[in-house]
C-alpha positions as CSV (number, residue, x, y, z in Angstrom):
1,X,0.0,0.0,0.0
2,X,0.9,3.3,-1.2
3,X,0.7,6.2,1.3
4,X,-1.6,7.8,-1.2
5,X,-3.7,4.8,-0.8
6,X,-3.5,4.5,2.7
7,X,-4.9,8.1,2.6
8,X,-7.5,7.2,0.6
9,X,-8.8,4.6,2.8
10,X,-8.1,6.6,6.0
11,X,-10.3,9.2,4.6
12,X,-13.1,6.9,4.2
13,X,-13.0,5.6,7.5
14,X,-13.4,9.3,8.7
15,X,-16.7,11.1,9.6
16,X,-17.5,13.9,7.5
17,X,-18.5,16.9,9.3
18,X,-18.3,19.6,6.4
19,X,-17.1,22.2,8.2
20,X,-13.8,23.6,9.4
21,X,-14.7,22.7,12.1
22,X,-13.0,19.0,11.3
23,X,-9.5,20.3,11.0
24,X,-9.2,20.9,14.1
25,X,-10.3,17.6,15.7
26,X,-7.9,16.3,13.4
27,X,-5.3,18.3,14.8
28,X,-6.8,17.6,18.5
29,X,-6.4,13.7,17.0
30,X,-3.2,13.9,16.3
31,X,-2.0,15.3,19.8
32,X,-3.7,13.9,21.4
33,X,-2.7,10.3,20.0
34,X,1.2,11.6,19.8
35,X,0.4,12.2,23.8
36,X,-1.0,8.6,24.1
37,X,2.8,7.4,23.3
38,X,4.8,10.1,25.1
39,X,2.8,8.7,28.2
40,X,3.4,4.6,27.3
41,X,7.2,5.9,27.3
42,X,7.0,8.0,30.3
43,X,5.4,5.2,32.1
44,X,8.4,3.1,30.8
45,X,10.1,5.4,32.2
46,X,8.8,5.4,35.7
47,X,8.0,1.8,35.9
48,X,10.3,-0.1,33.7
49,X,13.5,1.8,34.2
50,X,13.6,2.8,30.4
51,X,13.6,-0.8,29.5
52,X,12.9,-0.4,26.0
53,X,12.5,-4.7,26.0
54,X,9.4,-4.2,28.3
55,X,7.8,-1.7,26.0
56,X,4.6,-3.3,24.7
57,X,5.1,-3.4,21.1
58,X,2.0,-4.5,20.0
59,X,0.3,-1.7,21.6
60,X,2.7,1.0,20.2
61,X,1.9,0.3,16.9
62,X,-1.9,0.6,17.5
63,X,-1.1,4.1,18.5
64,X,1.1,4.9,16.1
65,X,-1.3,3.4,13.5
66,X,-3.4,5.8,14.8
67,X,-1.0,9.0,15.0
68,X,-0.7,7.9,10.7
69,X,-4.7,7.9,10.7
70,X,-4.9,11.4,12.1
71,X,-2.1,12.7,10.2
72,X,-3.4,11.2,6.6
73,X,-6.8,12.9,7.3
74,X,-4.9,16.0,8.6
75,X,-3.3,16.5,5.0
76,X,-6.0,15.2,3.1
77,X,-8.3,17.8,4.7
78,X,-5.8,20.5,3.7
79,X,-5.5,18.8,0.0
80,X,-1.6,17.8,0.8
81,X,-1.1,14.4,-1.0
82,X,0.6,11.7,2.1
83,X,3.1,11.0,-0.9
84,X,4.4,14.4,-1.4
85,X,5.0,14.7,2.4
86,X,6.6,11.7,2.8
87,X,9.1,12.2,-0.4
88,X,9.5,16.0,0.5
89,X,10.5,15.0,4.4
90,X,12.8,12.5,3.4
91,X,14.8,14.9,0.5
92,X,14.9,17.8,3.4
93,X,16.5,15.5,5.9
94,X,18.5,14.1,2.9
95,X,19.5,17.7,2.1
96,X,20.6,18.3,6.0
97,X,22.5,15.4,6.0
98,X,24.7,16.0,2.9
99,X,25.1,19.1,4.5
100,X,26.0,18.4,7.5
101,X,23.2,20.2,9.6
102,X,20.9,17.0,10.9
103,X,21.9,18.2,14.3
104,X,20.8,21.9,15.6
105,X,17.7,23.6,15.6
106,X,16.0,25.7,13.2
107,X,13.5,24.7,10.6
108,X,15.8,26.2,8.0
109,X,19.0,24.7,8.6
């Protein structure tokens, strides 16, 4: 499956409010769900001693399958093919790296 594809069925399993009102929830999605996994690792943290081993891998990808659900709809709803974002992500960081810069900060490095 492409990610356009994946897109393409994410956006069907998606409820259709028709108004703008639906980019933000998707945006509330995808923080919320992003927060979901800061707080598995956090409690890996707490509990596990940052055993990594003891992280329940099964369970991480159902949240990051859903972190990719919120983010497909996200883009689709702004008309941003998954694709383009995917290939234009990886020539940036390709970029930085050829450069040099994949440490620092800055979005323009």
């Amino acid at each position: 499956m492409t990610f356009n594809e994946y897109q393409a069925a994410a956006k069907r399993t998606a409820i259709a409010r028709g108004t703008d009102l639906e980019v933000y929830e998707r945006v509330l999605g995808l923080v919320g769900e992003t927060g979901e996994i800061a707080e598995k690792f956090k409690k890996n943290i707490r509990d596990q001693g940052a055993d990594l081993s003891k992280l329940d891998k099964a369970d991480m990808a159902k949240e990051l399958g859903d972190v990719l659900w919120y983010l497909a709809v996200l883009a689709d709803h702004l008309d941003i093919p998954l694709q383009d974002i995917a290939d234009k992500n990886i020539a940036k960081l390709a970029s930085r790296q050829q450069r040099g810069t994949l440490s620092g900060s800055g979005d323009n490095r």
